[in-house]
PyMOL Python script that loads the backbone (N, CA, C, O; Angstrom):
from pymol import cmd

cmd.read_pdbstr("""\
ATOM      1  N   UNK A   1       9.277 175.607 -80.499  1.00  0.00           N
ATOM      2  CA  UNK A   1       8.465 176.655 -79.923  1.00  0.00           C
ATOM      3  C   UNK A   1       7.003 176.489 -80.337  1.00  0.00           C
ATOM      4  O   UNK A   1       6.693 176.000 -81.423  1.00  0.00           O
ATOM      5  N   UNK A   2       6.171 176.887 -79.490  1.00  0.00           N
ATOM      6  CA  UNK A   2       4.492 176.679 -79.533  1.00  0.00           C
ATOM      7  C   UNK A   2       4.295 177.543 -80.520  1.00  0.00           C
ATOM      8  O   UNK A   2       5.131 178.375 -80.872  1.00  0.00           O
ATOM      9  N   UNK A   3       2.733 177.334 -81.218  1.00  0.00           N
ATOM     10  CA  UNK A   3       2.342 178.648 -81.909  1.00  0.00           C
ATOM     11  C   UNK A   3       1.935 179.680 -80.832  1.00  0.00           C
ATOM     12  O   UNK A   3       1.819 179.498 -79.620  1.00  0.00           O
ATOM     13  N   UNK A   4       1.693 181.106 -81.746  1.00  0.00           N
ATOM     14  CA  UNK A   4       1.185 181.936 -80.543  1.00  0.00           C
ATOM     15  C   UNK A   4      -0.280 181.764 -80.608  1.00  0.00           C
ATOM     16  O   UNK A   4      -0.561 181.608 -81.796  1.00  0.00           O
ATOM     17  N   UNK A   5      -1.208 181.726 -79.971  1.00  0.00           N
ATOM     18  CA  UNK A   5      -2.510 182.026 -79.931  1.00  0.00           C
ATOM     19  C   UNK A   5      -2.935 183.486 -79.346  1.00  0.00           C
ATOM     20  O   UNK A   5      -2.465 184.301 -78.551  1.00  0.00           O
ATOM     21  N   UNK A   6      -4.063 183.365 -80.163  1.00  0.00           N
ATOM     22  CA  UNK A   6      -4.643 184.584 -80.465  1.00  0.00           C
ATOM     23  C   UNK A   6      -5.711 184.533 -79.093  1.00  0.00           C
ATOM     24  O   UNK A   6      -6.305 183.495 -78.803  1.00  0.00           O
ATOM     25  N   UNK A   7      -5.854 185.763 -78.329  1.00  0.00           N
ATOM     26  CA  UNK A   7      -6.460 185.946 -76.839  1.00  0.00           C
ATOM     27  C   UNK A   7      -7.971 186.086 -77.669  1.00  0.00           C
ATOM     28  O   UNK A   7      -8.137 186.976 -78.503  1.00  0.00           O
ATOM     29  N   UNK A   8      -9.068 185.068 -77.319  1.00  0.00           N
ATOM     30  CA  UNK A   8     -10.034 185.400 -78.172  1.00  0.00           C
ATOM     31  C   UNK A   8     -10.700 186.535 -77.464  1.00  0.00           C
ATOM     32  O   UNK A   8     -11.226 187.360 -78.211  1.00  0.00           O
ATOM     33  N   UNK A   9     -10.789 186.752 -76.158  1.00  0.00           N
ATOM     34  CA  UNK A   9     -11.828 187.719 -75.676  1.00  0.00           C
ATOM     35  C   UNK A   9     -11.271 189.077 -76.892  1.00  0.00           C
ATOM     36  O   UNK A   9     -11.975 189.686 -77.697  1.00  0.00           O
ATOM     37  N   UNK A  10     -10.029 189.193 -76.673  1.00  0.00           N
ATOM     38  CA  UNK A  10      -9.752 190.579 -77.149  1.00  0.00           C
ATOM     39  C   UNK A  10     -10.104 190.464 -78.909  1.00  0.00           C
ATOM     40  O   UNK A  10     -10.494 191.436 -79.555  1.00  0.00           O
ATOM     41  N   UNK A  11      -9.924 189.372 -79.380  1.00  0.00           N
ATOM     42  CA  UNK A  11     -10.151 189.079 -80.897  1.00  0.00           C
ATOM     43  C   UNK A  11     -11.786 189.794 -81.007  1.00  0.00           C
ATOM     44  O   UNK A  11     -12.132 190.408 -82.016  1.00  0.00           O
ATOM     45  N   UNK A  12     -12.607 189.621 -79.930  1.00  0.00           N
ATOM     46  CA  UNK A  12     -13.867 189.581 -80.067  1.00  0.00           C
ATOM     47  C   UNK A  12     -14.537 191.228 -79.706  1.00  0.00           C
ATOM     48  O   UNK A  12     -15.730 191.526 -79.658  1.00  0.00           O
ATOM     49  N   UNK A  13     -13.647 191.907 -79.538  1.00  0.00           N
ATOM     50  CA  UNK A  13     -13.786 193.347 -78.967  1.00  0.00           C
ATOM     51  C   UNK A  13     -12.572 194.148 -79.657  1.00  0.00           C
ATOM     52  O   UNK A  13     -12.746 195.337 -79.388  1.00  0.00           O
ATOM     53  N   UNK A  14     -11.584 194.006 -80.321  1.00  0.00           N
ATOM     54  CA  UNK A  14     -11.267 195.346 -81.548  1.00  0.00           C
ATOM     55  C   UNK A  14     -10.741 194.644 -82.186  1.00  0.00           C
ATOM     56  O   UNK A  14     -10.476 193.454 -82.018  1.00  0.00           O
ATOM     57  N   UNK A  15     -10.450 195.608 -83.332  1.00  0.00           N
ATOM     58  CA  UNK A  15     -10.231 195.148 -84.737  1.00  0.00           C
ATOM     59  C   UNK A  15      -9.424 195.758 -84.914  1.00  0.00           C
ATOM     60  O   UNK A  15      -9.273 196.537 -83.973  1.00  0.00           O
ATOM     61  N   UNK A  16      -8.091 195.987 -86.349  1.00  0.00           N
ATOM     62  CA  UNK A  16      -7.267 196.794 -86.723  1.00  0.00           C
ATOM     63  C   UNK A  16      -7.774 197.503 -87.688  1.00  0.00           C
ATOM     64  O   UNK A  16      -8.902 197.169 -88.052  1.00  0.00           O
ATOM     65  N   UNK A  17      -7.149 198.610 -88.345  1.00  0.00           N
ATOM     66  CA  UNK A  17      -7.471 198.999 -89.919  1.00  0.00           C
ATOM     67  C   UNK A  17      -6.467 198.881 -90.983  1.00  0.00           C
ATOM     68  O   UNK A  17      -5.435 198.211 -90.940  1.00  0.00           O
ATOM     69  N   UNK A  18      -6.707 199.289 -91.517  1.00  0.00           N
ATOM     70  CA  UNK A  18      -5.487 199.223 -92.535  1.00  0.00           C
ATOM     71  C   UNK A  18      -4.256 199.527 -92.095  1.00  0.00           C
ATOM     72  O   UNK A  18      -3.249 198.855 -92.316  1.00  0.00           O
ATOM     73  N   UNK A  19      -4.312 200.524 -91.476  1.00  0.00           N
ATOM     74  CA  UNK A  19      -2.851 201.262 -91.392  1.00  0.00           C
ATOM     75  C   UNK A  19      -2.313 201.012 -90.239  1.00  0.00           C
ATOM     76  O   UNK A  19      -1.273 201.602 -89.948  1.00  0.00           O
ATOM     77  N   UNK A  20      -2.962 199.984 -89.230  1.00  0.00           N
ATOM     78  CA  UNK A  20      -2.685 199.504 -88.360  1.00  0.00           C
ATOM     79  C   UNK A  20      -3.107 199.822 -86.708  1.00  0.00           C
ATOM     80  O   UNK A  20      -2.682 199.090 -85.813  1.00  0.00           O
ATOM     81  N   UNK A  21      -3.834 200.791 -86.480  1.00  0.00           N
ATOM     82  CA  UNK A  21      -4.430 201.541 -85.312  1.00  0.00           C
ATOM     83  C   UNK A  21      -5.906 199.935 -85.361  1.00  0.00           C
ATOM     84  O   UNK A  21      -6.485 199.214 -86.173  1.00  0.00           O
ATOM     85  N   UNK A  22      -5.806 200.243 -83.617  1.00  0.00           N
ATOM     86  CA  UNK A  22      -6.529 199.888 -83.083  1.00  0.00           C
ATOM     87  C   UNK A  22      -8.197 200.303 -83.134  1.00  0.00           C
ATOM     88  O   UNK A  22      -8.352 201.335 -82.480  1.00  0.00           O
ATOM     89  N   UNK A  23      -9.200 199.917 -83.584  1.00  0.00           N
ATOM     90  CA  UNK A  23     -10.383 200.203 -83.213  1.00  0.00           C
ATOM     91  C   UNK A  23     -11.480 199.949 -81.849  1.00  0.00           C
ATOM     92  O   UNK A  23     -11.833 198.800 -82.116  1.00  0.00           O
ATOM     93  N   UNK A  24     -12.091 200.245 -80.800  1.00  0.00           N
ATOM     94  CA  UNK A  24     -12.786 199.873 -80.186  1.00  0.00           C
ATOM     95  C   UNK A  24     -13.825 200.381 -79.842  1.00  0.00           C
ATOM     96  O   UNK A  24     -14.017 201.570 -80.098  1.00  0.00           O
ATOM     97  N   UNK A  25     -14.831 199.580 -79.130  1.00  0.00           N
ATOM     98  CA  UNK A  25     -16.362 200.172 -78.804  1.00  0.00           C
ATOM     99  C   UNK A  25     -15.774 201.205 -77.638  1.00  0.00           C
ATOM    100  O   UNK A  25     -14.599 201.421 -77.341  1.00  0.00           O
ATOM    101  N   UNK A  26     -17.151 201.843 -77.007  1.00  0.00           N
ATOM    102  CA  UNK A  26     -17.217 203.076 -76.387  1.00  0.00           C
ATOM    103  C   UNK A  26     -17.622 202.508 -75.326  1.00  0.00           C
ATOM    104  O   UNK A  26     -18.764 202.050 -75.336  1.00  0.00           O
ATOM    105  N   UNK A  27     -16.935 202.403 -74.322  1.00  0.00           N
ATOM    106  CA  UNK A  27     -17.835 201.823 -72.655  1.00  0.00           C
ATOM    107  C   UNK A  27     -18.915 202.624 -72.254  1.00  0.00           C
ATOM    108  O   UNK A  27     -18.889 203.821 -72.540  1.00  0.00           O
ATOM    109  N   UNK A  28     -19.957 202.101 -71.573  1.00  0.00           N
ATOM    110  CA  UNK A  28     -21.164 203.051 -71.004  1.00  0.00           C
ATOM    111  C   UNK A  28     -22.103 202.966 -71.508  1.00  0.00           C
ATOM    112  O   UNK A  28     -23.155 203.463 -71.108  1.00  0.00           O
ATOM    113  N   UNK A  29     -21.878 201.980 -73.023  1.00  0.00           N
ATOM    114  CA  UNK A  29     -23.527 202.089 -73.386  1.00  0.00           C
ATOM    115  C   UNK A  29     -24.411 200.724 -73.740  1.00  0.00           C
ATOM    116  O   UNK A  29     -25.088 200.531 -74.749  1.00  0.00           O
ATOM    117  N   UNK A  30     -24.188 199.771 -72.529  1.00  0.00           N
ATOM    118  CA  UNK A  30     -25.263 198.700 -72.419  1.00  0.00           C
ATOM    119  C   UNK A  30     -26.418 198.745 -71.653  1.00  0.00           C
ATOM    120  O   UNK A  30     -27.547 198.433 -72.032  1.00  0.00           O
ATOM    121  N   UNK A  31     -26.045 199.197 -70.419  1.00  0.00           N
ATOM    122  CA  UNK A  31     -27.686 199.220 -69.646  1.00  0.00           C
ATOM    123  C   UNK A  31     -27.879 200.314 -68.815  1.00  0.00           C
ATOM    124  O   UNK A  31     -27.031 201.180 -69.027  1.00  0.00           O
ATOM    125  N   UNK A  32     -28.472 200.525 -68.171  1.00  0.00           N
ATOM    126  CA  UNK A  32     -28.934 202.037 -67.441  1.00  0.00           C
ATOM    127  C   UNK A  32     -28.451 203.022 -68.079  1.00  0.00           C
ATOM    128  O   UNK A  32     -27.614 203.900 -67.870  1.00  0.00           O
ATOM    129  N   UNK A  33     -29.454 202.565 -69.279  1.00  0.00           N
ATOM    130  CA  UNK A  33     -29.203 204.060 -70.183  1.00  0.00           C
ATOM    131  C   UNK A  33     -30.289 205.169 -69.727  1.00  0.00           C
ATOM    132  O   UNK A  33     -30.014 206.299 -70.131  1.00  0.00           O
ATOM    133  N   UNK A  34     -31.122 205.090 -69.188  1.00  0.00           N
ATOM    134  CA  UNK A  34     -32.954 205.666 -68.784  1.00  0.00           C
ATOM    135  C   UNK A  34     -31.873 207.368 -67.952  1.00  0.00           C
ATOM    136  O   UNK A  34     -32.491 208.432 -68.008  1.00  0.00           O
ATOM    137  N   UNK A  35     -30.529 207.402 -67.348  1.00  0.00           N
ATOM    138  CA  UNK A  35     -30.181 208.416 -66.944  1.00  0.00           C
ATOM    139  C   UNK A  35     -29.003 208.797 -67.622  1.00  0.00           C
ATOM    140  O   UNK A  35     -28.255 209.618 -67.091  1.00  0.00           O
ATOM    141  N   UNK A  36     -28.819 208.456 -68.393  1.00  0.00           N
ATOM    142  CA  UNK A  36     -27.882 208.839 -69.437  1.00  0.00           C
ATOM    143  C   UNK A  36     -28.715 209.894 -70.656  1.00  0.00           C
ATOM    144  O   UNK A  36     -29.721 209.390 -71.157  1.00  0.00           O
ATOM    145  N   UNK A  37     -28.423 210.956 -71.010  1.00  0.00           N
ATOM    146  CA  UNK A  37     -28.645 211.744 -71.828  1.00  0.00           C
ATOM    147  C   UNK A  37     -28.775 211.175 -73.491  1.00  0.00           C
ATOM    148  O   UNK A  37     -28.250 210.121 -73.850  1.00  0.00           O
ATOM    149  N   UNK A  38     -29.480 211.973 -74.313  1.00  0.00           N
ATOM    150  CA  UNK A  38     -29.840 211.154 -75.037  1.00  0.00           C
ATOM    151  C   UNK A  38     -28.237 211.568 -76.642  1.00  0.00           C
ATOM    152  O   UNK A  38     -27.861 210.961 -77.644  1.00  0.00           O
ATOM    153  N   UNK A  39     -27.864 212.824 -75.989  1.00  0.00           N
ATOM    154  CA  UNK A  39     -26.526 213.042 -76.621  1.00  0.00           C
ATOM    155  C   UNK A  39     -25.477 212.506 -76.324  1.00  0.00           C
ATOM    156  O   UNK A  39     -24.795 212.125 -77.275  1.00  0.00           O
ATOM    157  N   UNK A  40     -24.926 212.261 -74.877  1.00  0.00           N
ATOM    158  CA  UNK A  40     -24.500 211.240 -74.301  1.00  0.00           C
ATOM    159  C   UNK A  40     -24.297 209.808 -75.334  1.00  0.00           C
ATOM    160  O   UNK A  40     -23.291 209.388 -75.906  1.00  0.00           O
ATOM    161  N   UNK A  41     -25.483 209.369 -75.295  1.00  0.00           N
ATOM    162  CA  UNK A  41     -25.770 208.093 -76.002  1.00  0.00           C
ATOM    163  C   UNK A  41     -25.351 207.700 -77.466  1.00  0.00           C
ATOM    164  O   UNK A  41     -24.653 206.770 -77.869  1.00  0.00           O
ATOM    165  N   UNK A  42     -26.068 208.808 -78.194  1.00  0.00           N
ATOM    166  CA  UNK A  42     -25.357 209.069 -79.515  1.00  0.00           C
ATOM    167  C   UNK A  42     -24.011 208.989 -79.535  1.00  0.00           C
ATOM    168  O   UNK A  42     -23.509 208.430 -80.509  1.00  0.00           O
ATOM    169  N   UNK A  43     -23.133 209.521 -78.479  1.00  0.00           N
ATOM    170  CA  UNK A  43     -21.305 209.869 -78.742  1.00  0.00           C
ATOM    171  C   UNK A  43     -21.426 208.143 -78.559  1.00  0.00           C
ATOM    172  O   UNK A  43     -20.839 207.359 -79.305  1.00  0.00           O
ATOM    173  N   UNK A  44     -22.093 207.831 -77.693  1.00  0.00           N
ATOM    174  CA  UNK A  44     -21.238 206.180 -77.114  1.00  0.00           C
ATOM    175  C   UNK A  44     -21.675 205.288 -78.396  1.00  0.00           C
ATOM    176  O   UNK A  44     -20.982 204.271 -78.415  1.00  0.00           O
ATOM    177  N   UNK A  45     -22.545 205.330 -79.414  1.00  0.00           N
ATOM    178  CA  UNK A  45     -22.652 204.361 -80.169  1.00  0.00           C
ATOM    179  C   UNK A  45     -21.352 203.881 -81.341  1.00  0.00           C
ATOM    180  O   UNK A  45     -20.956 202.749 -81.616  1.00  0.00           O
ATOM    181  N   UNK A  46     -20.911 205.193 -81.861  1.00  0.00           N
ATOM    182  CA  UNK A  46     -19.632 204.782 -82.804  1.00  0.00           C
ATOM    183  C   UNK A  46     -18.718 204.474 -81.969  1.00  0.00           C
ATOM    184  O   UNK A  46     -18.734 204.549 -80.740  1.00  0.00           O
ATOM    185  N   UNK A  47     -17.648 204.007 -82.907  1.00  0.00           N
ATOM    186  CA  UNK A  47     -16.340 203.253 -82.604  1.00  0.00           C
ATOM    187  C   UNK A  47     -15.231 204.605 -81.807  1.00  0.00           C
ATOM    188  O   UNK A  47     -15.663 205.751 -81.691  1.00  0.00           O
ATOM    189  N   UNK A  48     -14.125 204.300 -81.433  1.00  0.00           N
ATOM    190  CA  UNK A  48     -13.155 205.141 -80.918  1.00  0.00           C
ATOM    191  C   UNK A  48     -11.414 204.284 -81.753  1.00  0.00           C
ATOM    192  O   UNK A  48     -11.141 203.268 -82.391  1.00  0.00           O
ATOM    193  N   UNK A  49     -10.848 205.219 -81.325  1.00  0.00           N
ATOM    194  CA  UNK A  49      -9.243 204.601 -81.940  1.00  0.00           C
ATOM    195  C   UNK A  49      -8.135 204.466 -80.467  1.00  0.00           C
ATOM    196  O   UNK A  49      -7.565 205.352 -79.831  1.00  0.00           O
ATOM    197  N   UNK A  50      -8.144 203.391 -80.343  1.00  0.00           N
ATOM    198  CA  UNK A  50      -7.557 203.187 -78.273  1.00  0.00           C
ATOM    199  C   UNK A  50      -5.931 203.914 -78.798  1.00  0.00           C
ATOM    200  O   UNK A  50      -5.594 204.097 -79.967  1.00  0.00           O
ATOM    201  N   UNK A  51      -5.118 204.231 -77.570  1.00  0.00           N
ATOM    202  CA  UNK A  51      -4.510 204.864 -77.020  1.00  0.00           C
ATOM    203  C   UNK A  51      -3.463 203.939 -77.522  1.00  0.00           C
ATOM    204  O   UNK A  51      -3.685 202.743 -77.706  1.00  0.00           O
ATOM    205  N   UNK A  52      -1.830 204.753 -77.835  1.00  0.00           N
ATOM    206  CA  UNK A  52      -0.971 204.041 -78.451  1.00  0.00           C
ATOM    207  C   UNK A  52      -0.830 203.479 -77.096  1.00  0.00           C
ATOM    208  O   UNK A  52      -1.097 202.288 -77.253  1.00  0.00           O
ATOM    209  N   UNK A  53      -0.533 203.694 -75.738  1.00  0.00           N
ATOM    210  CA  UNK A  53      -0.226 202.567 -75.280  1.00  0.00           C
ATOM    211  C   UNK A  53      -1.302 201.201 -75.051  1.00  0.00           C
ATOM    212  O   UNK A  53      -0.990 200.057 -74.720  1.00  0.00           O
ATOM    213  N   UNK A  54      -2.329 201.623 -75.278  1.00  0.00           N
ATOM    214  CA  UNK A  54      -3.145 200.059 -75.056  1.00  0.00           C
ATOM    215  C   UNK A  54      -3.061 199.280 -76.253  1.00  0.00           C
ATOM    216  O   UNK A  54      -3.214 198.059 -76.254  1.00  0.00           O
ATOM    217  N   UNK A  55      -2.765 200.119 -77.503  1.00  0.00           N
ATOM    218  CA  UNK A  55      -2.705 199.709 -78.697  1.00  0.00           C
ATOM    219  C   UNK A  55      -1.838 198.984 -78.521  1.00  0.00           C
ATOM    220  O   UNK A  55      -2.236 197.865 -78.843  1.00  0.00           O
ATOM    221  N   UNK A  56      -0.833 198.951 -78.184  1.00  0.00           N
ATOM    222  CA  UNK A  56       0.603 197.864 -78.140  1.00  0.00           C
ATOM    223  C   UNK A  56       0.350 196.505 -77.470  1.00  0.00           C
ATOM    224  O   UNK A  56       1.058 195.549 -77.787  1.00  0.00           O
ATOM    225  N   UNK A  57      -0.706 196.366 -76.484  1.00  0.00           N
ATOM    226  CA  UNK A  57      -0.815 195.557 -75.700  1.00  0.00           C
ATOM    227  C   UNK A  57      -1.784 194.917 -76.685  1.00  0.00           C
ATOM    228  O   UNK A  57      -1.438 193.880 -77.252  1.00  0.00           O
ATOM    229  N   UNK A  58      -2.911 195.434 -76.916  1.00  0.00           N
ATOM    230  CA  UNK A  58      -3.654 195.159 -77.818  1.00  0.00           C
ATOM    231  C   UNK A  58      -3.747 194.193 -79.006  1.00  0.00           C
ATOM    232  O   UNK A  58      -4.473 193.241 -79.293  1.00  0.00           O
ATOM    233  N   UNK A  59      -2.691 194.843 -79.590  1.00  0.00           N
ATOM    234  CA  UNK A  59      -1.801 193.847 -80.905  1.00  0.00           C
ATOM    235  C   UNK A  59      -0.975 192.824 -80.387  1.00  0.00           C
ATOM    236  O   UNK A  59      -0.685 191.990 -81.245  1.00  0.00           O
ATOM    237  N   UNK A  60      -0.553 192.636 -79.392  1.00  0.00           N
ATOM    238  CA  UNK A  60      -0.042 191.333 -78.769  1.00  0.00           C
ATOM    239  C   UNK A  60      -0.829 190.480 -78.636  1.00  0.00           C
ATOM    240  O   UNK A  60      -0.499 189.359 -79.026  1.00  0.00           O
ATOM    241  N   UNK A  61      -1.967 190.645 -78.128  1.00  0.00           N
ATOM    242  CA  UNK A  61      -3.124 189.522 -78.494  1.00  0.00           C
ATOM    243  C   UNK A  61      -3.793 189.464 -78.930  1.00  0.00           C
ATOM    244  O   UNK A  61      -4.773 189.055 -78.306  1.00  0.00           O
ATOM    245  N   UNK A  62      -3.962 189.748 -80.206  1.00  0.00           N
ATOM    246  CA  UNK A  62      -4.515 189.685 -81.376  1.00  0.00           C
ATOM    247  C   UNK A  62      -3.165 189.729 -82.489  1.00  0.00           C
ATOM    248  O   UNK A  62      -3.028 190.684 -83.253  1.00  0.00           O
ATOM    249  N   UNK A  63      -2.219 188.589 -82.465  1.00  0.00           N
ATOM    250  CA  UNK A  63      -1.281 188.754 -83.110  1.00  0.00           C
ATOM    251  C   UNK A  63      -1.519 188.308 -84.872  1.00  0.00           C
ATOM    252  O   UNK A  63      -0.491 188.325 -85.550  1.00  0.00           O
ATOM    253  N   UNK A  64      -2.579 187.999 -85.440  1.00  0.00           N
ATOM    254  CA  UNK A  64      -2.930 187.591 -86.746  1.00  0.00           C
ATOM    255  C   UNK A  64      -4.195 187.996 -87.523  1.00  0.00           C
ATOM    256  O   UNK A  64      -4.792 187.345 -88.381  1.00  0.00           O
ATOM    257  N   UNK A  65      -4.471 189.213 -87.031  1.00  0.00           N
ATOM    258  CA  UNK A  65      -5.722 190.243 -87.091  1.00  0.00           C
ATOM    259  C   UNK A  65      -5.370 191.203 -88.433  1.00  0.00           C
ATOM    260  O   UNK A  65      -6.138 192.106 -88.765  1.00  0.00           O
TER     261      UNK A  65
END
""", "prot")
cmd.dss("prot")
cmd.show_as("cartoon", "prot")
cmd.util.cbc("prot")
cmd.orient("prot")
């Protein structure tokens, strides 16, 4: 049997934590920000914790994270 490889796009966009939850960025905040609110903006800069079901998919490709 092959090794598994690790999906780099997704390696390159979340991370795990300790306890095993998924981390990811906040969509919405690269460009045409000029109509986006400036509170708006603030929420989109920190991290979020994705959804147990994307989380599952998630950890499948990123199997050594």
């Amino acid at each position: 049997m092959s090794k598994i490889k690790t999906h780099r796009g997704a390696a390159k966009r979340f991370r795990l934590t300790g306890s095993g939850k998924v981390v990811r960025q906040h969509a919405n905040a690269n460009h045409i920000l000029t109509k986006k609110r400036p509170k708006r903006k603030r929420r989109l800069r920190g991290t979020a914790i994705a959804t147990a079901v994307d989380a599952k998919l998630i950890k499948r490709m990123i199997p050594h994270a």
